[in-house]
C-alpha positions in Angstrom: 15.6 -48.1 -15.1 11.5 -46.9 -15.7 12.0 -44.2 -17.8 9.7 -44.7 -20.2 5.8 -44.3 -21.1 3.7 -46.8 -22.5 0.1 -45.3 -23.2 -2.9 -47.0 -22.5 -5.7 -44.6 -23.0 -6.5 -41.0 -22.3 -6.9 -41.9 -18.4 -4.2 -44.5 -17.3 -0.6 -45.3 -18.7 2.1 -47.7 -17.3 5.7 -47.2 -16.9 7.7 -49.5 -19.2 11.8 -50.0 -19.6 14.4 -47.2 -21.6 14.1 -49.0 -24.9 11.2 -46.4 -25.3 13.1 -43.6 -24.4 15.6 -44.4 -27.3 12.8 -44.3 -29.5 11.7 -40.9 -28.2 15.7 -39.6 -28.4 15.5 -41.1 -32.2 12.4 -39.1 -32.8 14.2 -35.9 -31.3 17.8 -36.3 -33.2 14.9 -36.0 -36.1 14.4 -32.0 -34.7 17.7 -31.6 -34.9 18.8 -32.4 -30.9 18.3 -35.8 -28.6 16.2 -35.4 -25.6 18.5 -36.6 -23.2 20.9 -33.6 -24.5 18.4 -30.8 -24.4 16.9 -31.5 -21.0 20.2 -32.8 -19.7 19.7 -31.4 -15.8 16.0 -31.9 -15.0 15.7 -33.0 -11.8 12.7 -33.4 -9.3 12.6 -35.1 -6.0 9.9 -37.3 -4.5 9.0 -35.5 -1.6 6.9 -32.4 -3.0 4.2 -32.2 -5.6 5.5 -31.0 -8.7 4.6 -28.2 -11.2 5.5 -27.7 -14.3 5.3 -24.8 -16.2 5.9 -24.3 -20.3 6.1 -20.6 -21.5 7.2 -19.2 -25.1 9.4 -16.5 -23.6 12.4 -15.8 -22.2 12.8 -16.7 -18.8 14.6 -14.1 -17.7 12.5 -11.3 -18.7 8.9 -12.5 -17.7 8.0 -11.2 -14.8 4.5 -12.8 -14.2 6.5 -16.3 -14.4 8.9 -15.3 -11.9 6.8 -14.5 -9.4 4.3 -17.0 -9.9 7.2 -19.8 -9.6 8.6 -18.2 -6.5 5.5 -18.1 -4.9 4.2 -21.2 -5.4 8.5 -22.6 -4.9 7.8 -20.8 -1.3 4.2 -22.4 -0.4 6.0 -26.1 -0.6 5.6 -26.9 -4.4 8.7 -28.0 -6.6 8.6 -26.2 -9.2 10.4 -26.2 -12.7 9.8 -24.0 -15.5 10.2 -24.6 -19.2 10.8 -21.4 -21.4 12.9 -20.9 -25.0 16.2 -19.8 -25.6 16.6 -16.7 -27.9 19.6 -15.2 -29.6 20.2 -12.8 -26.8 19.1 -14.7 -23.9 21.2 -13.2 -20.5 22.2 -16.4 -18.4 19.2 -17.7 -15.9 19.7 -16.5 -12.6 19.6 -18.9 -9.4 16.1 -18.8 -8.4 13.9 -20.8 -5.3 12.7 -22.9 -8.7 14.5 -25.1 -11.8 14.9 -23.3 -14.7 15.2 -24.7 -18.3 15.2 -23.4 -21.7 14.4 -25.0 -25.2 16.7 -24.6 -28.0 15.1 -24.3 -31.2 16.0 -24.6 -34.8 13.4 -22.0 -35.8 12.6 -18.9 -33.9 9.2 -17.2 -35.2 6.6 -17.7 -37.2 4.7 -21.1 -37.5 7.5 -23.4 -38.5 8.7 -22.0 -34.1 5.3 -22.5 -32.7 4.8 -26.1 -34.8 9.3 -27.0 -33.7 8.4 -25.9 -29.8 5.4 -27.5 -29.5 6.8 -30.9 -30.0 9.7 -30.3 -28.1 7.9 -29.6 -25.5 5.4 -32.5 -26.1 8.7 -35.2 -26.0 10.0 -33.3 -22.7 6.6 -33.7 -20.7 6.2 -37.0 -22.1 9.4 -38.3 -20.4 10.3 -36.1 -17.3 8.2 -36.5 -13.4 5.1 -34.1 -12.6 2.1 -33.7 -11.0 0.9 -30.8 -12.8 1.6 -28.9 -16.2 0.9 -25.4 -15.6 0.4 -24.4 -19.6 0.5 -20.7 -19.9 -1.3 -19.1 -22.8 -2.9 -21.0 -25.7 1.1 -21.4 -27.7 1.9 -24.4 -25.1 -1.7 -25.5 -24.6 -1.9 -28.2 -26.4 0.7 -30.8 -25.8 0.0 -29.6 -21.9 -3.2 -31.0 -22.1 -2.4 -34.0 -23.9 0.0 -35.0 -21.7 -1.9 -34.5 -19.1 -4.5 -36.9 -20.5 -2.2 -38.9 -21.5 0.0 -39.4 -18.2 -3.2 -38.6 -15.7 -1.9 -35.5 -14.4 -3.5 -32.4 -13.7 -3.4 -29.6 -16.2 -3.9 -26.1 -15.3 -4.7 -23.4 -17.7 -3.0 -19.5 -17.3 -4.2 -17.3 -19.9 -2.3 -13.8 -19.5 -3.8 -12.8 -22.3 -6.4 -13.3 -25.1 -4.0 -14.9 -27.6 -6.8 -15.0 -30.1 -7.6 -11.6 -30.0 -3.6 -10.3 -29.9 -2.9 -7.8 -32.8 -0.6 -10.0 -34.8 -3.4 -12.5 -34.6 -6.6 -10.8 -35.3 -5.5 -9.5 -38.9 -5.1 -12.7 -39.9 -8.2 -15.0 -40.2 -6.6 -18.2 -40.9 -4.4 -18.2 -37.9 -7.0 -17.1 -35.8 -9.2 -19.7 -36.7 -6.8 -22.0 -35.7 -5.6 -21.0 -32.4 -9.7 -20.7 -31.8 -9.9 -24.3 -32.7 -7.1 -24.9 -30.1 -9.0 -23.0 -27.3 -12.6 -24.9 -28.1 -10.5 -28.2 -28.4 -8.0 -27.6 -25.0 -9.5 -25.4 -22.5 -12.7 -26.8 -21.5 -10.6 -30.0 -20.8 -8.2 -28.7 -18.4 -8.6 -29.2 -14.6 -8.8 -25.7 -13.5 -7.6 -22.2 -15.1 -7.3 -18.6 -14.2 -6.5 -15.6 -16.3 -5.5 -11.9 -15.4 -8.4 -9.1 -15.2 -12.1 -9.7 -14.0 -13.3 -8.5 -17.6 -11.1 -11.8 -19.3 -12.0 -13.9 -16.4 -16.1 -13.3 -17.4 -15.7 -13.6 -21.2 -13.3 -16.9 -20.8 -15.8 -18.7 -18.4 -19.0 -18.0 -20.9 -17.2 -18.9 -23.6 -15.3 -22.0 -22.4 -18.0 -23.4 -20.2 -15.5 -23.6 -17.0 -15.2 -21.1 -14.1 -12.1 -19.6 -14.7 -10.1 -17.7 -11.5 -9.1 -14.2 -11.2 -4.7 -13.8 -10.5 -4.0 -10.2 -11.4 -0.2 -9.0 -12.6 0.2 -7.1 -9.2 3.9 -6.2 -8.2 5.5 -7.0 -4.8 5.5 -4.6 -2.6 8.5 -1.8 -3.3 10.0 0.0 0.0 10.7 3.7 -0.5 8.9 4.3 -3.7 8.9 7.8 -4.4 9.9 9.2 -7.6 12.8 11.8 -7.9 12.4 15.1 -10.0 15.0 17.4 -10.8 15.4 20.7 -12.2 12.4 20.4 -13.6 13.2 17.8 -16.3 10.6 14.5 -16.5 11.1 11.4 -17.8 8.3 9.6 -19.1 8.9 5.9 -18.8 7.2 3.3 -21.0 8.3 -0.2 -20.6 7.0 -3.3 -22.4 7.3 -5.0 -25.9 7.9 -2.5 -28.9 4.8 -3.7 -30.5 2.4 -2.7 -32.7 -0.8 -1.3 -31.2 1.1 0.5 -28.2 1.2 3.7 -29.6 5.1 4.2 -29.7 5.3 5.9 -33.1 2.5 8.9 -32.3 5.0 9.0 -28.3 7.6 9.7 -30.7 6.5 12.2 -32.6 4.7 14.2 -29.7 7.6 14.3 -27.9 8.5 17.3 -31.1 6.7 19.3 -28.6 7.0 18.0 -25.0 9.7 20.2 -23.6 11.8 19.4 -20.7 11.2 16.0 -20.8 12.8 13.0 -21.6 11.6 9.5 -23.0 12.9 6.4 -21.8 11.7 3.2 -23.5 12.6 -0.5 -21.8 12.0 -3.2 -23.9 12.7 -4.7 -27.6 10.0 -5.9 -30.1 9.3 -6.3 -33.4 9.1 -2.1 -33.7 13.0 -2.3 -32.1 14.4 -1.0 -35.7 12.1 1.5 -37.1 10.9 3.3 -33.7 14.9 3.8 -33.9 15.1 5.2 -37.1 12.0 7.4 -36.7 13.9 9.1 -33.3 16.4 9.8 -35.8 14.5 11.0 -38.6 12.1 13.6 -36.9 15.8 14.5 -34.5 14.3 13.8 -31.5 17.0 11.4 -30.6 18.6 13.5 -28.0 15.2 13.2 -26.5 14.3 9.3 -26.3 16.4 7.1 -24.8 16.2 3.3 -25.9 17.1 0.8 -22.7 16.5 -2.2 -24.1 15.6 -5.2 -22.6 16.1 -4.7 -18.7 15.7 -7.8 -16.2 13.1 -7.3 -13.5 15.5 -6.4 -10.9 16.9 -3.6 -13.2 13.1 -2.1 -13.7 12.1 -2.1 -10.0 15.4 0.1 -9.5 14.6 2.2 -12.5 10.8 3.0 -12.3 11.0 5.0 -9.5 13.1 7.7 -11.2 10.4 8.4 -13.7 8.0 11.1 -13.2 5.1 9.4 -15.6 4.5 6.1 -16.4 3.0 4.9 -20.0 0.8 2.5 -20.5 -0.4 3.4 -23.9 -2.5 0.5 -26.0 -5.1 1.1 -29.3 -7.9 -1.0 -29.5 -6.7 -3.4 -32.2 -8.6 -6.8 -30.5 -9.9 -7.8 -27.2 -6.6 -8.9 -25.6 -5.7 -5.2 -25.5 -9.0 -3.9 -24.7 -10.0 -5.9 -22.1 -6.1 -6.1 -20.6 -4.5 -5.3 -17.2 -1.2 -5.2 -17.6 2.2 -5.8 -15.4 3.4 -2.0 -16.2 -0.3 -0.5 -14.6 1.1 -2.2 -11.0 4.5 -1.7 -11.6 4.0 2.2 -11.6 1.8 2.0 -8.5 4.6 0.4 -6.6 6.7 2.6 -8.0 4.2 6.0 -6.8 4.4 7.7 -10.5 1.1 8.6 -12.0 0.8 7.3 -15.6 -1.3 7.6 -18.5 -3.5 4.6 -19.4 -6.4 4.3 -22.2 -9.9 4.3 -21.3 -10.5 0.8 -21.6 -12.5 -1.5 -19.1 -9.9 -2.6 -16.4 -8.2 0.7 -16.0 -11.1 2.8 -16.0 -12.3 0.5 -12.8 -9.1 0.8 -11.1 -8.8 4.2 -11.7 -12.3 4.6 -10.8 -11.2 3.2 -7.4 -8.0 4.7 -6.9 -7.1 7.6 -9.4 -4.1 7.0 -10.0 -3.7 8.7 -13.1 -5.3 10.1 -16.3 -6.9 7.8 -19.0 -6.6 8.7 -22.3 -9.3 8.0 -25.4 -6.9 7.5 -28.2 -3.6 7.6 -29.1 -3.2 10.7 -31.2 -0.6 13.0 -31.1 -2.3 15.7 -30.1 -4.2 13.3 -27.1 -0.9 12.3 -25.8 0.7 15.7 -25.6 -2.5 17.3 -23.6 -2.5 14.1 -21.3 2.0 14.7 -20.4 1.1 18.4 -20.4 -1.4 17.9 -17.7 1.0 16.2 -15.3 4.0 18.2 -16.1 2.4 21.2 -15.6 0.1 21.3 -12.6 2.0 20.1 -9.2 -1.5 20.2 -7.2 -2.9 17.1 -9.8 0.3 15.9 -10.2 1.1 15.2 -6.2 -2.4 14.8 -5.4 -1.9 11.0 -8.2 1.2 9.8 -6.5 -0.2 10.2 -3.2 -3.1 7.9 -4.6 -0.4 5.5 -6.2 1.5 5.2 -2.5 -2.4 4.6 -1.4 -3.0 2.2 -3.7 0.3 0.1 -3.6 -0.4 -0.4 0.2 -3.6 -2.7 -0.9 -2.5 -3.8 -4.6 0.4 -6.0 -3.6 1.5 -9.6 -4.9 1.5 -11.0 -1.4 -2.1 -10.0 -1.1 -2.6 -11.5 -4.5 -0.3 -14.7 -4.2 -2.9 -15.9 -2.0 -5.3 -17.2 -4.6 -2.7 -18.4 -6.6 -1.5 -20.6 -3.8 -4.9 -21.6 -3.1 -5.4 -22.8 -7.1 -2.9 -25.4 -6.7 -3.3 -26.3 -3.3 -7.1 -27.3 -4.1 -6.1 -29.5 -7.0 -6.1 -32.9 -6.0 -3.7 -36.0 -7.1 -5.4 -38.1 -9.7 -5.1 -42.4 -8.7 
């Protein structure tokens, strides 16, 4: 049975016999698991071109990834997509795409990133594709090795400017190297795309490719409207618990929002003391932690929100130059939200008003900005009308289209 890989050069290889994938499973009993037992499952027919994607996260949570495999699933790709298995990982769900996740010994810091990385090398050096969709700069690299490697196609999708992320840009040293991983990678990938107009400029002058535009748009959501009731808000934020997101200053203002409640879907590395400080300032009965939520669950729960928050401090250009999945999610949803005053959501606001941008993310800011849409109906009903507008045009089966279009223009290497 060809199983194996025998490598040539950078530009040809030749299928050999299973003695080589013996090798390969002796290297990966080495990281603690055989390959054959890890990626026991994988699957592809011959029929369809296939895709596959590699992600750091949890499947189940990443909504980009989900809908990007579905679409492309539905257009007449095979798709599989590879993704990590954490402590607290619900089950995958049954999906138009293969789903697999990567056990790992480690799970942060660089010992996971270095672990991961040649997992995923050994898995797309032995398993069937056309294409390795690599999705930001932590599965990069053995992506476009591979690629080089087996003569596939290797698509770049930056969702966000992983050298410029605020547990990056603090510290020089790793910076320096995921830069060196960008210079080295992404001009030699076949064709890449990225998430806001302002990322898809700077990435194309820097890299020296054109990189496309494939916004985090939601799918369109039936019947939208948010409910309010005796007069009590809730002000939603969803997203990582990170730093940088202005959670702790939410906290505290919300010592002096009345009538309102906080809800807060999501987990992060702030999980524990956002917590405490709820607790500590006794405005627990007040903010309400959801945890993580699956897709599905947010779709149902957005609408019941009377604000949105999408609150980020300029701590690197991955923030400041973002648009991110929440800003859509709260159109579809029809709840005005409070965004920063940064690039993307000043244009889309610009065009659309959908809501009030704020300059900072001081207590004292952030209380004005709820106290604004709380307490004036006539601005308030005037921004979800604009968000029920706007979520007729912003939808992901307008936006799917250029996505589908990516792939479909990629041609088969001989």
């Amino acid at each position: 049975m060809f199983i194996g890989l025998s490598v040539d050069s950078f530009t040809s290889y030749t299928w050999i016999n299973s003695s080589t994938t013996k090798q390969i499973n002796r290297i990966g009993k080495s990281l603690f698991y055989p390959v054959s037992s890890i990626y026991q499952g994988y699957h592809l027919s011959n029929s369809k071109r296939k895709i596959v994607f590699t992600v750091t996260t949890d499947l189940s949570f990443d909504q980009r990834m989900q809908r990007i495999c579905h679409s492309l699933a539905t257009a007449g790709f095979e798709v599989y997509l590879i993704g990590r298995t954490k402590k607290q990982s619900p089950p995958l769900r049954k999906t138009a795409y293969q789903q697999k996740r990567i056990q790992c010994f480690f799970n942060k810091g660089k010992l996971f990133y270095v672990e991961f990385n040649i997992r995923l090398f050994l898995f797309l050096l032995t398993h069937p594709t056309d294409i390795i969709g690599s999705v930001d700069l932590d599965t990069l690299l053995p992506g476009m090795l591979i690629s080089k490697l087996r003569n596939k196609k290797c698509v770049f999708d930056a969702h966000e400017y992983f050298s410029e992320v605020p547990e990056v840009v603090n510290r020089p040293l790793t910076q320096k190297f995921w830069k060196l991983v960008a210079k080295f990678c992404i001009p030699r990938v076949d064709t890449a795309y990225t998430v806001s107009p302002s990322l898809q400029a700077l990435f194309s002058q820097q890299h020296g490719i054109p990189f496309q535009l494939v916004r985090n748009i939601a799918r369109t959501q039936e019947s939208p409207i948010s409910k309010q009731a005796d007069n009590q808000h809730i002000l939603l934020y969803q997203g990582a618990l990170n730093a940088g997101r202005g959670l702790e200053a939410l906290i505290k203002a919300m010592q002096q929002v009345e009538n309102a409640t906080l809800w807060i879907a999501g987990e992060g590395d702030l999980s524990s003391s956002l917590r405490k400080l709820s607790q500590e300032l006794s405005v627990e009965h007040k903010v309400n932690f959801l945890g993580y939520l699956l897709p599905v669950q947010l779709k149902k729960l957005t609408p019941k929100a009377t604000i949105g928050l999408n609150l980020l401090a300029n701590k690197g250009l991955s923030y400041y130059y973002s648009l991110a999945n929440k800003t859509f999610d709260y159109i579809q949803a029809g709840i005005p939200a409070i965004h920063p005053n940064f690039p993307e959501y000043e244009q889309i606001n610009k065009t659309y008003s959908i809501g009030i941008l704020v300059a900072d993310l001081q207590e004292s800011t952030l209380i004005e900005a709820i106290h604004q849409l709380t307490t004036d109906p006539v601005l308030y009903q005037r921004l979800q009308q604009n968000c029920l507008k706007a979520a007729k045009e912003l939808t992901w089966e307008q936006e799917e289209k250029r996505l589908i279009q990516i792939y479909q223009n990629l041609q088969p290497l001989n």
